[in-house]
N, C-alpha and C positions, 0 to 999 in steps of 0.2 A: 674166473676164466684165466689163463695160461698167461703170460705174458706172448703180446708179436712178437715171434723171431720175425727178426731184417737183415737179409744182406746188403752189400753196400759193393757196387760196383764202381768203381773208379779206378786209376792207373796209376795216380798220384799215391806213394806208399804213402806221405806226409798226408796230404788230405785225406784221406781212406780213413788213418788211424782218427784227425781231428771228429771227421764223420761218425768216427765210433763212437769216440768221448762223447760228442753229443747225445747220440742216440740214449748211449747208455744213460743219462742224466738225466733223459726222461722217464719217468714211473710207469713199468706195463710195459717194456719196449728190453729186447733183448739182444742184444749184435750176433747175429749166427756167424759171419766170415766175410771176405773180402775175393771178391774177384775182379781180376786183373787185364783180364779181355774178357769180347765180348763171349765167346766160346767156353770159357769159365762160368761167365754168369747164367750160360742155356743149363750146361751139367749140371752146376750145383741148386740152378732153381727145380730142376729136374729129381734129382737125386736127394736134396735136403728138407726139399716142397718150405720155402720161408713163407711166411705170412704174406709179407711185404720187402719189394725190393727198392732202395736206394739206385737210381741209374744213371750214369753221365753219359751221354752224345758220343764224347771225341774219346773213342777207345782206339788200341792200337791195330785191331783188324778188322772192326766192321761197326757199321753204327751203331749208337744206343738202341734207332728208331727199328733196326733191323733186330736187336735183340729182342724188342719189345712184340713186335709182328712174329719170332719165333715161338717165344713166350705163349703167343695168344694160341695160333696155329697148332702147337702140340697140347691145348686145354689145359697150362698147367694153371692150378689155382694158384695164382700169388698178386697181389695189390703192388700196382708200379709207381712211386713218384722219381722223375724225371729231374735230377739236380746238377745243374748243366751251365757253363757260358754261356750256349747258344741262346738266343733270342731273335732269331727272325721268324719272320709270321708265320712260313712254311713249315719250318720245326715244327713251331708249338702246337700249332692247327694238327698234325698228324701225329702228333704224340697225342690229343686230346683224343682224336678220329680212332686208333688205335688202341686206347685204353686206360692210358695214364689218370690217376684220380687226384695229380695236382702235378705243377710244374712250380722249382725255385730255380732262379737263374744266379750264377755266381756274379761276385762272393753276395753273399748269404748272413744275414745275423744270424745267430743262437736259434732269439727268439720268433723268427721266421717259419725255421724248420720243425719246432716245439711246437707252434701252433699248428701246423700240419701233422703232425703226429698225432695230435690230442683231438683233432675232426677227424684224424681215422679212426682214433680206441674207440672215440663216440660212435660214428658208423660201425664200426666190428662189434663193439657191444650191444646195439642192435637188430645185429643179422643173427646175432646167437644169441639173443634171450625172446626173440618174437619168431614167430614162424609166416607170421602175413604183416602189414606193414599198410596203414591209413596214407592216404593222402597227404591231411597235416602231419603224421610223426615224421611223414618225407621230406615235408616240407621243413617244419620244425629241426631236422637233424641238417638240411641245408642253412640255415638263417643260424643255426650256433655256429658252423663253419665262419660263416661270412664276420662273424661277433667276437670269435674269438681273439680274447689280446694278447697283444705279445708283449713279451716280459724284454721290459728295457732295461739298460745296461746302468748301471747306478751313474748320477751326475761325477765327469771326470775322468770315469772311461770310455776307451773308446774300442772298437771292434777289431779294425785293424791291429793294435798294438795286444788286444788280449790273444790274436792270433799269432803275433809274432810270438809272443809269451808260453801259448801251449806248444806250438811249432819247437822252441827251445826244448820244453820239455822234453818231449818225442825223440827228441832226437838225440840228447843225452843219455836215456831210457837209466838213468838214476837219480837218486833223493836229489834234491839239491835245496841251498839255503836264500833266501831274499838277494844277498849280498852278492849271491853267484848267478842268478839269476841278473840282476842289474849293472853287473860289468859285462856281461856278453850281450844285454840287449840297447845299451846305452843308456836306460833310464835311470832313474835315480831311486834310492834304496826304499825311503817308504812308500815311492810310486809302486815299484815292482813287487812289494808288497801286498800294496793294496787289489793286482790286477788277481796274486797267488790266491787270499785270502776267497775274493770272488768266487775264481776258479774250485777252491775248496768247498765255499758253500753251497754253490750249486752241483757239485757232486762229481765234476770234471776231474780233478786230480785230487792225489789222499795227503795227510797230513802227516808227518812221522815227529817225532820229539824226538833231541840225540843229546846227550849229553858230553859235553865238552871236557879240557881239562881241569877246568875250573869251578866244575859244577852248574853250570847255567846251561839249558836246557836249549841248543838252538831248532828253529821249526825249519825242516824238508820237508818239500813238496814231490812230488814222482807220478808220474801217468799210472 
C-alpha cells in the first residue's frame, strides 16, 4: 500500500516544518504541504485529497473546528487529527462530535504523535485489505491503539531542548557542525552532540561529512 500523504495545517512556519520532520520520520507517512489558513487547508484538502490532515484550532481566519465541519460537509475523504493548545472540554467534545480520529494537545512529544500515526497505518491497513470488518478485528484494531508505546527520548535528553535544537536547524536551513550548534543554543559541545546524533537516528535531520583543512572529517547536520 502507498504511503499516507498528510498535510499539516498550522500557521507557525517553525512548527509546520518541526511537524514535517516528524511526520516524515515515521515509515508509511509522507508530508504533502503546509497550509497556512484555514481556507488553504479546505482547497488543498479539496484539490490534493491527503489521506490524513494534521490540524491546529487557532488559525489566522477561522477555526480548526470550522475547517473540520467544512471538510466533512463537502464529503471529502481525509482522516483529521487535531494538534492544537486548546484543551477545553468544549473543543475536544466537538472535534470528537465532528470527526477527528484523535486529538494531541501542545506541545507534544515525538513519541505521542508517532503513536497516533502507527493506530492510523493500523486502521488504514485495515480498511484496504478487508472489505467487512468482525466485531473483534474492531475491537482488536481499538485495544492496539490504546497499547501502543511510545518511543522515549534516551536517558538525558530532554524534549524541549531537542526542540530547541531542530528549531536551530530550520532556521539556519544549512549543514551545521556540533560546535555551531552549541554556541547558539548554550549547550555544551558533546551535549549538543548527543541531541544531533539522536535527531540523526531517528531520521529527523541527515548527516553530511566535510572535510577540513587538515583532513579530519567534521560531521554536519541539516534539515
Amino acid at each position: 500500500m502507498d504511503d499516507a500523504r498528510v498535510l499539516i495545517v498550522e500557521d507557525d512556519p517553525m512548527v509546520a516544518e518541526i511537524n514535517r520532520q516528524f511526520v516524515r520520520a515515521v515509515p508509511g507517512f509522507t508530508p504533502l504541504g503546509v497550509a497556512a489558513t484555514g481556507q488553504e487547508a479546505v482547497r488543498l484538502t479539496a484539490g490534493e485529497r491527503p489521506d490524513l490532515v494534521l490540524l491546529d484550532v487557532y488559525l489566522p481566519d477561522k477555526s480548526g473546528l470550522a475547517v473540520l465541519q467544512e471538510i466533512r460537509q463537502n464529503g471529502l475523504p481525509a482522516d483529521i487529527i487535531l494538534i492544537t493548545a486548546a484543551q477545553d472540554v468544549e473543543t475536544i467534545q466537538n472535534a470528537f462530535r465532528y470527526g477527528a480520529i484523535d486529538y494531541i494537545i501542545k506541545p507534544f512529544k515525538f513519541s505521542r504523535l508517532k503513536s497516533a500515526l502507527l493506530a492510523y497505518a493500523a486502521l488504514r491497513e485495515s480498511f484496504h485489505r478487508h472489505s467487512l470488518l468482525s466485531q473483534d478485528a474492531l475491537d482488536q484494531l481499538a485495544l492496539n491503539k490504546a497499547r501502543l508505546p511510545g518511543e522515549e527520548l534516551p536517558k538525558g535528553l530532554h524534549e524541549v531542548t531537542l526542540k530547541q535544537v531542530m528549531l536551530y536547524l530550520i532556521k539556519q536551513n544549512r549543514p551545521l557542525s556540533a560546535e555551531e550548534v552549541a554556541q547558539a543554543t548554550g549547550l555544551a559541545r558533546v551535549t549538543a552532540r548527543r541531541y544531533l546524533d539522536y535527531l540523526e537516528k531517528s531520521g529527523q535531520v541527515k548527516l553530511e561529512m566535510r572535510y577540513g583543512s587538515v583532513g579530519r572529517p567534521v560531521n554536519r547536520y541539516r534539515v
